[in-house]
C-alpha positions as CSV (number, residue, x, y, z in Angstrom):
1,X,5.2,-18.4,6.1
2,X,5.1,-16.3,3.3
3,X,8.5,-14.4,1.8
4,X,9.0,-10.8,1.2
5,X,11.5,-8.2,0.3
6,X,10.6,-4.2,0.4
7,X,12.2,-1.1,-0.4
8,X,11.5,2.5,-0.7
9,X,13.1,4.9,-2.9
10,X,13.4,9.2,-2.6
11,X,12.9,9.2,-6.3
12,X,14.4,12.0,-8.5
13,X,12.2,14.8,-8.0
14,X,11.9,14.9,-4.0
15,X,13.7,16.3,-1.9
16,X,12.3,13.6,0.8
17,X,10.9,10.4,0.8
18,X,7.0,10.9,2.3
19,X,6.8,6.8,2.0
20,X,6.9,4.8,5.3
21,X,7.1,1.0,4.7
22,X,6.8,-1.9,7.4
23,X,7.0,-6.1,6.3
24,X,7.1,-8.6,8.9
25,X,6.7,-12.1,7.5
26,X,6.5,-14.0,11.0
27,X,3.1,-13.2,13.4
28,X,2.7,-10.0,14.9
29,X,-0.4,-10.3,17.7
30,X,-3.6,-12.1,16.2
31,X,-2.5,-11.7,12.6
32,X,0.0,-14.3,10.5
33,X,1.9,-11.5,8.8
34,X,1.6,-8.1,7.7
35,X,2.8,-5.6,5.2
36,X,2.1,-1.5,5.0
37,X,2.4,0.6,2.4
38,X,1.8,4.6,3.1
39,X,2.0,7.5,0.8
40,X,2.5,10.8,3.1
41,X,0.6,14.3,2.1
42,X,1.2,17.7,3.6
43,X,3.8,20.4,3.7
44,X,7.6,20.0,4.7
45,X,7.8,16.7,6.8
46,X,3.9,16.9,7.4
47,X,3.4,14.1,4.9
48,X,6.6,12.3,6.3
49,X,5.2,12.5,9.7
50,X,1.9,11.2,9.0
51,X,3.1,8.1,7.0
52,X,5.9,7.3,9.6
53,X,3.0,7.4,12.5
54,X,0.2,5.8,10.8
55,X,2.7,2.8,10.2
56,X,3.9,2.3,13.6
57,X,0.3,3.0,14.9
58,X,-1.1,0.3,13.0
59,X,1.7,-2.4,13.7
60,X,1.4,-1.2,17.5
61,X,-1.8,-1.9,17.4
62,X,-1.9,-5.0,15.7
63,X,0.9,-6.5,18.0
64,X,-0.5,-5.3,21.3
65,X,-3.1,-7.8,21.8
66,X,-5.6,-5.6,23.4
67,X,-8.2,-7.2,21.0
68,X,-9.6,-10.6,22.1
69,X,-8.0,-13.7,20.9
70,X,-9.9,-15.0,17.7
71,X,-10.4,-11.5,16.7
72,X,-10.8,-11.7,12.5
73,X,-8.6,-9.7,10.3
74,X,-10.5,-7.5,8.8
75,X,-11.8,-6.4,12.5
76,X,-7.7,-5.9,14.2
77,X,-7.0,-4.2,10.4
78,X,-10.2,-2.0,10.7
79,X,-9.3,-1.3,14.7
80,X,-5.8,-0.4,13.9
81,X,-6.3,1.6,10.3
82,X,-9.4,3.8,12.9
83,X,-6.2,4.3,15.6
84,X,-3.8,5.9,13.2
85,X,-6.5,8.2,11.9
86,X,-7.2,9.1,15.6
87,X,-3.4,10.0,16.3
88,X,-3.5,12.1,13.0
89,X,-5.6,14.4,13.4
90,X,-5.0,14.8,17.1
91,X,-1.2,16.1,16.1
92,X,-2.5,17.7,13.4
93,X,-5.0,19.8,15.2
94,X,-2.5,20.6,17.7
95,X,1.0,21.6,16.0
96,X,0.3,23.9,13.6
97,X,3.3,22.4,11.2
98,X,1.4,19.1,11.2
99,X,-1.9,21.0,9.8
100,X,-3.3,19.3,6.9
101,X,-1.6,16.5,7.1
102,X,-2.6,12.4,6.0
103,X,-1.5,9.7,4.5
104,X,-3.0,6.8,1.9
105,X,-2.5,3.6,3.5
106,X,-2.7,-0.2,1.9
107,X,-2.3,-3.1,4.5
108,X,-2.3,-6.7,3.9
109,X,-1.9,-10.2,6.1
110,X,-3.0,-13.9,5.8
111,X,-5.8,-15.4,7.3
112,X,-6.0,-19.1,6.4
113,X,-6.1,-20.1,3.1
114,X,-7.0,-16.3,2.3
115,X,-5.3,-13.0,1.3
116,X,-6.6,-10.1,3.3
117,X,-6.3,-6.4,2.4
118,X,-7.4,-3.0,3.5
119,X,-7.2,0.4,2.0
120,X,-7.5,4.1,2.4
121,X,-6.5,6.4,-0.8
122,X,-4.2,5.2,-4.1
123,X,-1.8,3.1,-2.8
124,X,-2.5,-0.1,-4.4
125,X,-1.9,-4.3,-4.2
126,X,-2.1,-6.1,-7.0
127,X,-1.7,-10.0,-7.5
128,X,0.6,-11.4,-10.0
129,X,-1.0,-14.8,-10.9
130,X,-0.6,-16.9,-14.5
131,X,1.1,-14.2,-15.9
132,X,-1.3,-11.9,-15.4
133,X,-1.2,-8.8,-13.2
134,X,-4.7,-8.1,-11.2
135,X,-5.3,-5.0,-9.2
136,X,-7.3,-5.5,-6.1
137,X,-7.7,-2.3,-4.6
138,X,-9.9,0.5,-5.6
139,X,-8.2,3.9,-6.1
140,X,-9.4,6.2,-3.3
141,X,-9.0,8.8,-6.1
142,X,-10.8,11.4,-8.3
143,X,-9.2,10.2,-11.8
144,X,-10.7,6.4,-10.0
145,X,-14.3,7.9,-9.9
146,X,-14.1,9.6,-13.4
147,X,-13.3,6.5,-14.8
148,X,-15.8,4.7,-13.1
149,X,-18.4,7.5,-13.9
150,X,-17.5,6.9,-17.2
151,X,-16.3,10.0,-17.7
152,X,-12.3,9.5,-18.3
153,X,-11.4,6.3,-20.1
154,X,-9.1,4.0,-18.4
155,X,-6.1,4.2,-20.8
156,X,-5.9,8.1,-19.8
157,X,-6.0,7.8,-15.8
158,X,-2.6,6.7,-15.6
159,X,-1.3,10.1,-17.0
160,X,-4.2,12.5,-15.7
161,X,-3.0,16.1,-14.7
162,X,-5.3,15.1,-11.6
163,X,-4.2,11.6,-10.9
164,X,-2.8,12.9,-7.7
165,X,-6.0,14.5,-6.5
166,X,-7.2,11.6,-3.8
167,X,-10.8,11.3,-2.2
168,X,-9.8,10.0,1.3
169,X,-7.0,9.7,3.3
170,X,-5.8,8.8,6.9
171,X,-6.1,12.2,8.8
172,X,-8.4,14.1,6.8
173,X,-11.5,13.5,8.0
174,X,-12.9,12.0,12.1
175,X,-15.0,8.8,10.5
176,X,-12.6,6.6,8.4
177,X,-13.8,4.5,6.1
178,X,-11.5,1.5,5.2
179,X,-12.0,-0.9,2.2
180,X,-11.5,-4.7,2.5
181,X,-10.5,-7.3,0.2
182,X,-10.2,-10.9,-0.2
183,X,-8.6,-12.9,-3.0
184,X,-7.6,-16.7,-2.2
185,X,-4.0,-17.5,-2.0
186,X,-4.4,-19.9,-4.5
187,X,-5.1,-16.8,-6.8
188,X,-2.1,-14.5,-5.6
189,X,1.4,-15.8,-6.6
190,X,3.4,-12.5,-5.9
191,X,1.5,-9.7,-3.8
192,X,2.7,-6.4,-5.1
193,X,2.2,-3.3,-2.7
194,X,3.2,0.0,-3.8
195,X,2.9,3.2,-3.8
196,X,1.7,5.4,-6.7
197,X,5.4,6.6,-7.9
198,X,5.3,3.0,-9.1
199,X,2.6,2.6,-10.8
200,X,2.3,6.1,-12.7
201,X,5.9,5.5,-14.1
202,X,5.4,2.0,-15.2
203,X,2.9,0.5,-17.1
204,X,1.1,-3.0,-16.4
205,X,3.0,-4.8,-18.9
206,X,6.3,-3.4,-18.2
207,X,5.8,-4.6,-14.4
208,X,4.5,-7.9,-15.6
209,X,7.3,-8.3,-18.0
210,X,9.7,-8.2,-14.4
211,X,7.7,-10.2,-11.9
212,X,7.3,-13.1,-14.3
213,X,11.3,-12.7,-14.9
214,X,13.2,-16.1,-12.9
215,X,15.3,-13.9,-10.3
216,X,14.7,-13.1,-6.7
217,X,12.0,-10.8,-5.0
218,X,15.0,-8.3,-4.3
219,X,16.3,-8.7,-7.7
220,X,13.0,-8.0,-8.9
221,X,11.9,-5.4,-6.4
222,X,15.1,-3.2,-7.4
223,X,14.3,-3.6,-10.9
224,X,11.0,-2.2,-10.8
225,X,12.6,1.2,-8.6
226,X,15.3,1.3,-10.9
227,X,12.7,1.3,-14.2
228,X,10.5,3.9,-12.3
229,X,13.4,5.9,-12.1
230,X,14.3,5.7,-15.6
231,X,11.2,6.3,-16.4
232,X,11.3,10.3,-14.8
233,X,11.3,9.4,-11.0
234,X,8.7,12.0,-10.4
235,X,7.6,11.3,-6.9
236,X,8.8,8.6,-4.0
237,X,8.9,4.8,-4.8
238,X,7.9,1.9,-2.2
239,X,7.4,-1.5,-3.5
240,X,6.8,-4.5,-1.1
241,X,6.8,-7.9,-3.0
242,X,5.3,-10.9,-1.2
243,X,5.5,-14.5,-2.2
244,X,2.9,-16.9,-1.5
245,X,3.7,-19.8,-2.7
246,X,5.1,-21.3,0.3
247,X,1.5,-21.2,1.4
248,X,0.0,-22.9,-0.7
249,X,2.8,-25.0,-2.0
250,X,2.3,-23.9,-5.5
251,X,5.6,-22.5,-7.8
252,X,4.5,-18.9,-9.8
């Protein structure tokens, strides 16, 4: 089985932490593992609310076994991701405090000799691998389809006075469309989930430079918070860190 650590951080600028975080390393219904990242949006606790729900929707879900046994991942991930948006905007319609509300949400588990992950807005996974820090996950984000129009070049995204501006999120609209992804094991090494208070305090390199350091996933996790911190701690910090290699047998 794979190996994890996660934490989740208020930050320095927030008065509460709109990050909801869920690892379980063992199998949870059809699936072998699973992780969750989400990144709350909406006014005071709305945001809170929807990442906390979406979360325990989608593990629900996932570990009720109402889906028939052989069900694929992408297929319980899709099922469970369509739930959570269901729930949200039910609440939301009905308690006017809860108006408005979503969440980005970045799931992952392993199916065979395969790395699975889904995505809804800017909360990314990335694969640490040779040295070399890959993102997998498409941005759900205006800044992501400026630079992909070719509008806004990539050096300037991470800084963007509209990098927070995202283009679909858990909650916001009835259809959900969910992105999938597959990268072998044999090309992951360390998974890296997060949210974006990560990555728009730290660049690339400066998270490389810690994942390929020889200390432990917690050592390494806290590291990464603690340099996002540093770095201005502008908005709430979740990191999960996954290790693969027992997988695949292989040493990062």
């Amino acid at each position: 089985m794979p190996q994890s650590f996660s934490i989740t951080d208020k930050g320095l600028r927030r008065e509460m932490n709109q990050d909801f975080i869920f690892s379980s390393d063992i199998p949870l219904g059809e699936l072998s593992c699973l992780y969750l990242v989400a990144d709350g949006m909406g006014g005071h606790q709305a945001g809170e609310y929807a990442s906390k729900y979406t979360v325990e929707t989608v593990a629900e879900v996932v570990g009720g076994g109402a889906l028939p046994k052989g069900t694929g991942a992408e297929k319980i991930l899709a099922e469970a991701f369509r739930a959570a948006n269901a729930r949200i905007r039910h609440d939301s319609a009905r308690y006017r405090e809860l108006y408005g509300m979503g969440t980005t949400l970045v799931a992952c588990t392993v199916e065979g000799d395969t790395l699975v992950a889904a995505n809804v807005g800017d909360s990314r996974l990335y694969v640490f691998h040779g040295g070399r820090l890959r993102q997998v996950t498409v941005d759900h984000s205006l800044v992501e389809e400026m630079v992909r129009a070719g509008t806004l070049e990539r050096e300037y995204a991470r800084t963007h006075p509209e990098r927070n501006v995202i283009t679909r999120a858990v909650g916001v609209e009835d259809e959900l469309r969910v992105d999938f992804f597959r990268v072998p094991l044999s090309e992951c090494g360390i998974v890296l989930m997060c949210s974006d208070g990560l990555t728009t305090m730290l660049e690339d390199s400066e998270i490389e430079d810690i994942l390929q350091r020889d200390i432990t996933l917690e050592q390494k996790a806290g590291i990464l918070v603690s340099r996002a911190n540093r770095a201005g701690g502008k908005d709430n910090i979740s990191v999960i860190l996954i290790d693969t290699s027992p997988l695949t047998g292989a040493a990062e």
